[in-house]
C-alpha positions in Angstrom: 49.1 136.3 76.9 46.5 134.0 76.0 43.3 134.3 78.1 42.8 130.4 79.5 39.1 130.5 81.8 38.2 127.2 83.7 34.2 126.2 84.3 33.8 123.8 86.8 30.2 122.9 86.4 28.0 120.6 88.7 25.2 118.4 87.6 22.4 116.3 89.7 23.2 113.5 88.6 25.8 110.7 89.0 24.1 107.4 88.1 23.2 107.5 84.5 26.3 106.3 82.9 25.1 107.0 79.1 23.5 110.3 80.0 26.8 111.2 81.3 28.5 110.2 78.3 26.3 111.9 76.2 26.7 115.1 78.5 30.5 115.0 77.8 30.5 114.7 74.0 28.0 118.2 74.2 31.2 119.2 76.0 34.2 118.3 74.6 32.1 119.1 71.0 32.0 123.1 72.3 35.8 124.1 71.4 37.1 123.8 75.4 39.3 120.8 76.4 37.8 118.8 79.4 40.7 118.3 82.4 38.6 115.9 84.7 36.0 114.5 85.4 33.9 112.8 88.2 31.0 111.6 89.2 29.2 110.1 92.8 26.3 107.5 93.1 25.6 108.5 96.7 26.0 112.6 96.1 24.6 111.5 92.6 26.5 114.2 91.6 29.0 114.8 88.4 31.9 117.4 88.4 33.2 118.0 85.0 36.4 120.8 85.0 36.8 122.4 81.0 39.5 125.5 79.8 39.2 127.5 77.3 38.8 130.8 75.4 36.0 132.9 77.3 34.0 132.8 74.6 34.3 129.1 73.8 33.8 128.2 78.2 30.7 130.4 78.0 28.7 129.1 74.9 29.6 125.5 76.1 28.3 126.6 79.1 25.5 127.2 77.8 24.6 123.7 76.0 25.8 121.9 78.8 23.2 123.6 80.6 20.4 122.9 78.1 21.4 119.4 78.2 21.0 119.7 81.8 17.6 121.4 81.7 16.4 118.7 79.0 17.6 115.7 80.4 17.9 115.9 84.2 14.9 115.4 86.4 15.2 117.3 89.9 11.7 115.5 91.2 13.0 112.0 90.8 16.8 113.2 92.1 18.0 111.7 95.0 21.4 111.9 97.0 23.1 113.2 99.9 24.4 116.2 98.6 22.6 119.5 98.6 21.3 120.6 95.7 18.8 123.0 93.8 19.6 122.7 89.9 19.7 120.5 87.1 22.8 122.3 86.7 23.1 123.1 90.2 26.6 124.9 90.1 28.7 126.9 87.6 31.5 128.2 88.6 33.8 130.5 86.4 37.1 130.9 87.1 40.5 132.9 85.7 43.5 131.1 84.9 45.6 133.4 82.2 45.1 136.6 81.2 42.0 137.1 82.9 41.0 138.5 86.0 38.3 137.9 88.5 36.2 140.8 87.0 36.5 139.3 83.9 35.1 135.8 85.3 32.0 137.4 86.7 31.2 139.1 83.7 31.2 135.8 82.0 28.8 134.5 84.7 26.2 137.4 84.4 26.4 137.1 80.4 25.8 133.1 80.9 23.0 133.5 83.7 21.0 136.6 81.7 20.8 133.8 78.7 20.2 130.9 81.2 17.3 132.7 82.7 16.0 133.9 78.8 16.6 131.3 76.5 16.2 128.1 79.5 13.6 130.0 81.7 15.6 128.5 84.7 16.3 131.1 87.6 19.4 132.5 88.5 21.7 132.9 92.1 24.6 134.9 91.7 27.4 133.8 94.1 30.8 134.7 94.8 32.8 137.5 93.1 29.3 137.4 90.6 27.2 138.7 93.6 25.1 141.3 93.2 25.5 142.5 96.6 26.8 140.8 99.7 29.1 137.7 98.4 26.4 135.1 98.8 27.7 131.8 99.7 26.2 128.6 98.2 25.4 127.2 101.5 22.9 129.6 102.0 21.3 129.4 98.5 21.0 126.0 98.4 19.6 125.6 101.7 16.8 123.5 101.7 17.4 121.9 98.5 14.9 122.3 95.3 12.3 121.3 97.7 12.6 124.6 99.3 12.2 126.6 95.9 9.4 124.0 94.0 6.3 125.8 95.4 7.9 129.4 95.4 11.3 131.2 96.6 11.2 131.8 100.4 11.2 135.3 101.6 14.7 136.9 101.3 15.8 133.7 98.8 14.2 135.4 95.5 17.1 134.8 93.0 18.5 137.3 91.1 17.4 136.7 87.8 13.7 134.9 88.5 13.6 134.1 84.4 9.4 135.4 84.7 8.7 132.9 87.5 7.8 132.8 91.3 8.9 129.3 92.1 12.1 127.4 90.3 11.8 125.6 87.5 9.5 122.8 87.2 12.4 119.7 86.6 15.4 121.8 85.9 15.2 123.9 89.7 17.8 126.9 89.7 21.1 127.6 89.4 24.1 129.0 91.4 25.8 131.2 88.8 29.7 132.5 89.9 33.1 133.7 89.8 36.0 132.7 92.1 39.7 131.8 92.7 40.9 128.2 91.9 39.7 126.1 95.3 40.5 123.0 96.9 37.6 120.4 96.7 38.1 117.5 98.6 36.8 114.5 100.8 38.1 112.9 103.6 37.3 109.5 104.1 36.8 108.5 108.4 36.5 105.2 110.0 35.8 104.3 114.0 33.0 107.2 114.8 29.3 107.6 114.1 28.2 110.3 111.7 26.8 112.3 114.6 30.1 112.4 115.4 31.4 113.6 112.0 28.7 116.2 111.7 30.1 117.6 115.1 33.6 117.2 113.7 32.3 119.5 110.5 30.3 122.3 112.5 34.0 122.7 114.0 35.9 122.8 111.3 33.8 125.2 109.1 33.9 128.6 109.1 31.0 131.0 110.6 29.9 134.5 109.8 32.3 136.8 110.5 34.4 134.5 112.3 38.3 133.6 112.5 40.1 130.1 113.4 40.2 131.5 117.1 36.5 131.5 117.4 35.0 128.8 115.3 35.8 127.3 112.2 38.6 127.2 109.9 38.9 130.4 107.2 37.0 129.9 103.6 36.4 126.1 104.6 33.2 124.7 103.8 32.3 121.5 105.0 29.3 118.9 105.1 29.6 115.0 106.5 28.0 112.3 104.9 27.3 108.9 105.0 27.8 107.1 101.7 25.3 104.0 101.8 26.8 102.1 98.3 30.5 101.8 100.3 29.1 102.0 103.4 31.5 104.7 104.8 31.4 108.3 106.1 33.3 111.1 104.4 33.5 115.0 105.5 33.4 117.3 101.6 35.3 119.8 102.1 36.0 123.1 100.0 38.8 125.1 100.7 38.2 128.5 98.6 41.7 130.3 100.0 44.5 128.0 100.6 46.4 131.3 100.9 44.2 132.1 104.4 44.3 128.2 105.5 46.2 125.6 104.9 45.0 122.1 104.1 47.9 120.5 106.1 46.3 122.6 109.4 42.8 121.2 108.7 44.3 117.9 107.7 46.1 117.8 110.8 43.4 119.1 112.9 41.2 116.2 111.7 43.5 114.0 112.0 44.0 114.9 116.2 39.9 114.7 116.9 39.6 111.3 115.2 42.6 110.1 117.0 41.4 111.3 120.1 37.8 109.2 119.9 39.4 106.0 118.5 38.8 107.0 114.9 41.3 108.1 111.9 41.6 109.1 108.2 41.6 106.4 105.7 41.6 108.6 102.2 41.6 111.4 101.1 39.9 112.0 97.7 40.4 115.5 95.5 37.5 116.2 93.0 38.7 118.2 90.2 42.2 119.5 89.4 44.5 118.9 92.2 45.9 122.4 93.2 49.6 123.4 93.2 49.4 123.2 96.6 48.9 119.2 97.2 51.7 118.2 94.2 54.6 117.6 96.4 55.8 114.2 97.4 55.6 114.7 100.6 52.2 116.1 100.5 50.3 113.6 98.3 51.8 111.0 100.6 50.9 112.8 104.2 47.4 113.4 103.3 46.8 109.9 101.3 45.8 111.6 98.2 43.8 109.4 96.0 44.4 109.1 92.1 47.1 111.6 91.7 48.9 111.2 88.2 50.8 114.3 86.5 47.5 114.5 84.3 45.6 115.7 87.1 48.0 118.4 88.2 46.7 122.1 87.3 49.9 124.1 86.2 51.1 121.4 83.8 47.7 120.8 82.3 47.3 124.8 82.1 50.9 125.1 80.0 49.7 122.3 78.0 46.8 123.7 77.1 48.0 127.1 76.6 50.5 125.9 74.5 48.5 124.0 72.3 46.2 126.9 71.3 49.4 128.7 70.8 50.7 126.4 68.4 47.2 126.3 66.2 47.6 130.0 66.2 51.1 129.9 64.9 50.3 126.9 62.2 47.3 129.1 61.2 49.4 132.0 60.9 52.1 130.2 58.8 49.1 128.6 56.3 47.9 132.3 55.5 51.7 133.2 54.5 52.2 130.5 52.8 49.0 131.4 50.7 50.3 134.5 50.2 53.3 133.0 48.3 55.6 135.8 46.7 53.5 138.3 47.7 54.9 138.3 51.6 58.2 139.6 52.0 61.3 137.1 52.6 61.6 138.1 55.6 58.2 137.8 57.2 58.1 134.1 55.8 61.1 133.4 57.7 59.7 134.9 60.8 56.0 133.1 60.3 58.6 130.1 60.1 60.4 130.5 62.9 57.3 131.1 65.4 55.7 127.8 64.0 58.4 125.8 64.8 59.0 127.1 68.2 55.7 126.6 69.6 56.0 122.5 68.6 52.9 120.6 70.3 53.2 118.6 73.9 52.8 115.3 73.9 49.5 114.0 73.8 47.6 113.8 77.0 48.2 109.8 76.7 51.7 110.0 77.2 53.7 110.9 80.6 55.8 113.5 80.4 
């Protein structure tokens, strides 16, 4: 089985068109193929989601991050969205043939070089913990601001890269390893955003809590107000759909706003969309936003897996051909055989 591992990383910055560009062509040059990806004026935020071999995702990793670290500016960033790196997030996550072990070791090989080579300082979060699963909520609280003149007492990160405070533009980064998430917004209309920031201290989950007490299980949730469309929006991220269902916290919202007057217009996934939103019936009850087959995870995933399996095969019938007489009749036939089996998908311009 072919290993297939997915990064998901998160930049500080969502504004600078060309930048961006010029980010994703250090990207899609590094051997992985890119999925998605999106970008936010008000979060001034970018999500970019790339597969690959482990070793491909982790050196592309790494330049994306030194593009990062050379190009983004963390004392000039402004947006609504918490934040504390250049590269503020990198996730690591195992599709195929991998497992989540096998994701955090990628994250501790990609932070250790991070921290030497970049000098930027390293959280570990997640499965890549180096104790307690540290969530990002807590790392990041306080933004870069927080870390600039030094780490707080109890925040030093785990790899400080031979400083006492984060790096001067670049900050820190959040460095981990988990399960394919939901990442989400919904977008609200008729209440105040005091009113959604109640409406996300409910719906999040607490320390040690269940859906009895407070909170929804593995939901994370913020409420913002986005001033360039001039509407609010609770960002969600749902990190076990297996312990909580988005139609329960869909539904949930859905009764609160009702009862106040208010209601869901949209509802916008960042990323891959997840097996669990590709129904129908789903991507019409929840509104989904932007949801073409191109999008969806599983097919992408085959696709992709399929097409590394064909360059293997081709390669594989090249060498026997090179070979000529001096490969037996009957492993020519066979080298044959495989290549024409694994025939390449369409191209990701076509519909399936």
């Amino acid at each position: 089985m072919l290993p297939v591992l997915q990064a998901v990383p998160n930049f500080s910055e969502g504004r600078d068109v060309r930048r961006l560009r010029e980010l994703l062509d250090v990207i899609e040059d590094g051997g992985v193929e890119v999925l998605d990806w999106s970008s936010d004026r008000d979060h001034n935020r970018s999500v970019v989601t790339y597969v690959g071999d482990p070793a491909s995702v982790e050196a592309t990793s790494l330049e994306a991050a030194r593009f990062a670290c050379e190009h983004f500016d963390l004392r000039v960033h402004r947006g609504v969205h918490p934040r504390v790196g250049a590269l503020d997030v990198l996730p690591f996550v195992p599709l195929q043939g991998l497992t989540l072990a096998d994701a955090a070791a990628s994250a501790h090989r990609v932070g250790r070089t991070l921290a030497d080579r970049l000098g930027i300082p390293i959280y570990f979060y997640g499965e890549a913990s180096k104790g307690p699963t540290a969530r990002l909520s807590e790392l990041r609280s306080g933004g870069f601001e927080a870390l600039a003149a030094g780490f707080p007492e109890g925040r030093e990160p785990d790899l400080s890269a031979g400083r006492s405070a984060a790096h001067p533009s670049a900050g820190a980064t959040c460095v981990g390893a988990r399960r394919v998430l939901l990442a989400w917004n919904l977008y609200l209309e008729g209440v105040d955003l005091e009113a959604a920031r109640a409406l996300a201290r409910e719906l999040r989950e607490g320390r040690g809590t269940s859906r009895g007490a407070r909170g929804f299980a593995a939901l994370r949730v913020l409420a913002f107000r986005l001033e360039s469309q001039d509407r609010l929006q609770l960002s969600m991220n749902l990190e076990d759909m297996d312990r909580t269902s988005p139609f329960d916290v869909y539904r949930y919202v859905e009764r609160r706003l009702e009862a106040s007057g208010g209601r869901i217009t949209e509802t916008e996934v960042i990323g891959m969309i997840p097996d669990a939103l590709v129904l129908p019936a789903a991507a019409d009850r929840l509104r989904v936003l932007d949801c073409p087959p191109a999008r969806l995870l599983s097919p992408r995933l085959a696709r992709h897996v399929a097409e590394r399996a064909a360059v293997r095969a081709d390669a594989v019938l090249q060498a026997v051909r090179g070979e000529g007489e001096a490969v037996p009749a009957r492993v020519r036939e066979s080298a044959l055989r495989l290549s024409g089996s694994l025939t390449r998908p369409p191209s990701r311009d076509q519909e399936p």
